[in-house]
PyMOL CGO cylinders between C-alpha atoms (Angstrom):
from pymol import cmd
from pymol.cgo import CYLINDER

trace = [
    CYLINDER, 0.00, 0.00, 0.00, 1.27, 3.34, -0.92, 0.3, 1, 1, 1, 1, 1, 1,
    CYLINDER, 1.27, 3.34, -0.92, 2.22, 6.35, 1.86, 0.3, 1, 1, 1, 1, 1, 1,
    CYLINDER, 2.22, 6.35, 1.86, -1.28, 7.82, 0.70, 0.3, 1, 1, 1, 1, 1, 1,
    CYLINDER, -1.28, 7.82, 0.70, -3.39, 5.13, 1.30, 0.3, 1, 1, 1, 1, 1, 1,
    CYLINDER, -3.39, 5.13, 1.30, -1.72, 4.32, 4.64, 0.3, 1, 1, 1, 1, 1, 1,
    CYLINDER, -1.72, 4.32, 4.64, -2.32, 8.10, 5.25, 0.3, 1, 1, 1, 1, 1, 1,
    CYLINDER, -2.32, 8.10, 5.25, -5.72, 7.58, 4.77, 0.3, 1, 1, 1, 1, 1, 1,
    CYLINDER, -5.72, 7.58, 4.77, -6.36, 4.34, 6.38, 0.3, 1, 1, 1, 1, 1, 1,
    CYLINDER, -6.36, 4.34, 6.38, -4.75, 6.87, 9.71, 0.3, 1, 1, 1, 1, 1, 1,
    CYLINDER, -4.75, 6.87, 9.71, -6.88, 9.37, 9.15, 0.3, 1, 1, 1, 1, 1, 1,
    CYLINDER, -6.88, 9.37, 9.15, -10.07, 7.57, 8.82, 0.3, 1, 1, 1, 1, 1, 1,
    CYLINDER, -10.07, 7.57, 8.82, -9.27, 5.17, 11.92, 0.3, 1, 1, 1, 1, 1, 1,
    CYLINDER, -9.27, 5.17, 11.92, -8.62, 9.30, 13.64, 0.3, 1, 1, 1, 1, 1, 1,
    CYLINDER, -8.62, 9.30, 13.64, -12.15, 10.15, 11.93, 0.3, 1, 1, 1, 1, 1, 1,
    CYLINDER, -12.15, 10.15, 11.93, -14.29, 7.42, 13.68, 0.3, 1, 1, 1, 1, 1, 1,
    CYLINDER, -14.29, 7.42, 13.68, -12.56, 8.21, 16.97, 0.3, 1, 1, 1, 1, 1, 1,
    CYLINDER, -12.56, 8.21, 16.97, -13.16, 11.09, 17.23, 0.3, 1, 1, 1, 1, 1, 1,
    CYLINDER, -13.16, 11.09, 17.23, -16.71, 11.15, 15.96, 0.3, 1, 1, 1, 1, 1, 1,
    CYLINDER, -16.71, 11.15, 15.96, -17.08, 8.31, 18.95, 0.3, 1, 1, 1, 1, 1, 1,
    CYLINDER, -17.08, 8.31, 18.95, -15.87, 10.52, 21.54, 0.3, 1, 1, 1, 1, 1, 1,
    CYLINDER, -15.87, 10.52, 21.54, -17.27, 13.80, 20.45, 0.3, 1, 1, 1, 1, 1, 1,
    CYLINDER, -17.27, 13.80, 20.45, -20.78, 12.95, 18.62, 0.3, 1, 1, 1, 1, 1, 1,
    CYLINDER, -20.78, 12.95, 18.62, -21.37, 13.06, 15.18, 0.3, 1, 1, 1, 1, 1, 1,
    CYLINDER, -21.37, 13.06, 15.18, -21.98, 16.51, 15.18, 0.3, 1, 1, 1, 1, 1, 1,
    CYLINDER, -21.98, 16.51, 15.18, -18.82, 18.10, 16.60, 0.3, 1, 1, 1, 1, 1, 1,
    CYLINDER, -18.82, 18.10, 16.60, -16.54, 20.59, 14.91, 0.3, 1, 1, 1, 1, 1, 1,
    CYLINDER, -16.54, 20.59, 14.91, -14.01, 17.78, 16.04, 0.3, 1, 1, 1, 1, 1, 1,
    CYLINDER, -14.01, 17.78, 16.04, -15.30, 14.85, 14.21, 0.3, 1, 1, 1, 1, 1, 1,
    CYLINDER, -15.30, 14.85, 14.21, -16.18, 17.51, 11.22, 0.3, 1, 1, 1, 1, 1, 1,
    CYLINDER, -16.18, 17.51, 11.22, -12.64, 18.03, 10.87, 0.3, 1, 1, 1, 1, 1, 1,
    CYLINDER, -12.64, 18.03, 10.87, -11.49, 15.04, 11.08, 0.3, 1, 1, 1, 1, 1, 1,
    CYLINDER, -11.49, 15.04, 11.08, -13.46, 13.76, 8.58, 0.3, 1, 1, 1, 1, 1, 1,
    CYLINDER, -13.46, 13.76, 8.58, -12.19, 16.78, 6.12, 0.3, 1, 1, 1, 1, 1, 1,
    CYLINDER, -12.19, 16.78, 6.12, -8.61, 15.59, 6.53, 0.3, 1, 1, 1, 1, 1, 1,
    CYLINDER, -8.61, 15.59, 6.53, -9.87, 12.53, 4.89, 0.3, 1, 1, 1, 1, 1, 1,
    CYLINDER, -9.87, 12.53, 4.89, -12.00, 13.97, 1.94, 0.3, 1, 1, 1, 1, 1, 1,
    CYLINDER, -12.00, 13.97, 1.94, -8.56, 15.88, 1.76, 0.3, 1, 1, 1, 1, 1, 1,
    CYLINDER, -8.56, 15.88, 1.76, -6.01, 13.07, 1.78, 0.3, 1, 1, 1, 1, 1, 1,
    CYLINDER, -6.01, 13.07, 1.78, -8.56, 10.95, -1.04, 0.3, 1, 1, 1, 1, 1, 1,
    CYLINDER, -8.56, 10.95, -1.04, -8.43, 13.94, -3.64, 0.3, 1, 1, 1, 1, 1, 1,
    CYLINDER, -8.43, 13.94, -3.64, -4.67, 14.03, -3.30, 0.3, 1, 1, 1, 1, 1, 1,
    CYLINDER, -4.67, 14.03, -3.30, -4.78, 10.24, -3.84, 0.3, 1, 1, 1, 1, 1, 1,
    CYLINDER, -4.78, 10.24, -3.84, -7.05, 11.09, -7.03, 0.3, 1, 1, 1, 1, 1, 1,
    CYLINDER, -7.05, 11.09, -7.03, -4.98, 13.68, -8.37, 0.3, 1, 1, 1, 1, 1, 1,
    CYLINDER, -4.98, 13.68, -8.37, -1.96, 11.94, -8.29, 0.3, 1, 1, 1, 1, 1, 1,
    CYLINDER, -1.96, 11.94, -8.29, -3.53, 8.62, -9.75, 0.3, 1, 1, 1, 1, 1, 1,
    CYLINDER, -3.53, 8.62, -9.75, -4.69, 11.60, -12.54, 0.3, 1, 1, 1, 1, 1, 1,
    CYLINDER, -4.69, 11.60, -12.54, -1.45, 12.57, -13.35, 0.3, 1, 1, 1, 1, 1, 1,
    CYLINDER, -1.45, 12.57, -13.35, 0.18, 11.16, -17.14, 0.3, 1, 1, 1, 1, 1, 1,
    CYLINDER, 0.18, 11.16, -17.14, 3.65, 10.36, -16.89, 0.3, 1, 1, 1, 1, 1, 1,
    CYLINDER, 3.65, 10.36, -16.89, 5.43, 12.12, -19.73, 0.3, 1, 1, 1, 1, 1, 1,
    CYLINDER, 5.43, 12.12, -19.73, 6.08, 10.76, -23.21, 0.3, 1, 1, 1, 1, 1, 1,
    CYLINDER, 6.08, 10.76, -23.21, 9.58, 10.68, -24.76, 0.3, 1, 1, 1, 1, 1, 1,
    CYLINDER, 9.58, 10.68, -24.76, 9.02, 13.61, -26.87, 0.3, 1, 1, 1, 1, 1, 1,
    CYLINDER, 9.02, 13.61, -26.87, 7.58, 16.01, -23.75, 0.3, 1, 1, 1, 1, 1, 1,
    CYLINDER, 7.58, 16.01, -23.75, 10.50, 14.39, -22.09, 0.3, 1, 1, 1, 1, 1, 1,
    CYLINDER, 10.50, 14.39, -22.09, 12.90, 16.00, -24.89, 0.3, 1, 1, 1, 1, 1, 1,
    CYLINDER, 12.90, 16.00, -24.89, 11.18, 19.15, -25.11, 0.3, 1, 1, 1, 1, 1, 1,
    CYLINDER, 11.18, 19.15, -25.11, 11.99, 19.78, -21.11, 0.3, 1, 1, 1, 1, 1, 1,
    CYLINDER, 11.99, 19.78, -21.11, 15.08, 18.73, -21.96, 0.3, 1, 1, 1, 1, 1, 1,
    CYLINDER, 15.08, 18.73, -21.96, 15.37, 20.80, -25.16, 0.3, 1, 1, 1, 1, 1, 1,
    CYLINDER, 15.37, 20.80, -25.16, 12.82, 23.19, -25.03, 0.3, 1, 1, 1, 1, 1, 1,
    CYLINDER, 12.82, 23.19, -25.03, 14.71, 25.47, -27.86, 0.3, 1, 1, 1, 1, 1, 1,
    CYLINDER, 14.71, 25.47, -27.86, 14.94, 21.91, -30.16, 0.3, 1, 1, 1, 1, 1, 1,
    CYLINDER, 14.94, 21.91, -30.16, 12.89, 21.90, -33.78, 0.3, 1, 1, 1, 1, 1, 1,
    CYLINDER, 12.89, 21.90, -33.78, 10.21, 19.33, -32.16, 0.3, 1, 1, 1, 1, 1, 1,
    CYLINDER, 10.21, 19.33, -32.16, 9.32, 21.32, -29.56, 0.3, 1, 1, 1, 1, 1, 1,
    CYLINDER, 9.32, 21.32, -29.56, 8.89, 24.37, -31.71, 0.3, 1, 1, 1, 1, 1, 1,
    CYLINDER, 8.89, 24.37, -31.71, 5.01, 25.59, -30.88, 0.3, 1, 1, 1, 1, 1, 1,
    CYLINDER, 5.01, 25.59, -30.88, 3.55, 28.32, -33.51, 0.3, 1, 1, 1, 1, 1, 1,
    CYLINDER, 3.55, 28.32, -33.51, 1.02, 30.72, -32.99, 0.3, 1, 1, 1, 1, 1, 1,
    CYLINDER, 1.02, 30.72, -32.99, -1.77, 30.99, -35.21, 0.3, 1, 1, 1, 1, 1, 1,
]
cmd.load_cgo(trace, "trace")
């Protein structure tokens, strides 16, 4: 499991606590619960994210290269 999801797996085990020892409807168990909506769209966002081709690889590289030339219309 990655360093995310064991993040979250934390944070959720935090969540029910604390919603067990506040209430449901404490600003404490509100919180806690946020941290988690909050740790699951990182997790999304980074499962998003395209690693880079060879060619957007070279134009990083070589951003001043023929390839990577980009033209205005």
């Amino acid at each position: 499991m990655s360093n995310i999801q064991n993040k979250i797996q934390e944070e959720l085990e935090s969540a029910r606590e604390a919603c067990d020892t506040t209430g449901a409807d404490s600003k404490e168990c509100a919180a806690a619960w946020d941290a988690v909506e909050e740790l699951q769209a990182e997790a999304s966002h980074q499962r998003e994210e395209k690693p880079k081709n060879s060619l957007e690889q070279f134009c990083d590289d070589n951003p001043d290269a023929a390839e990577c030339r980009v033209y205005d219309d």
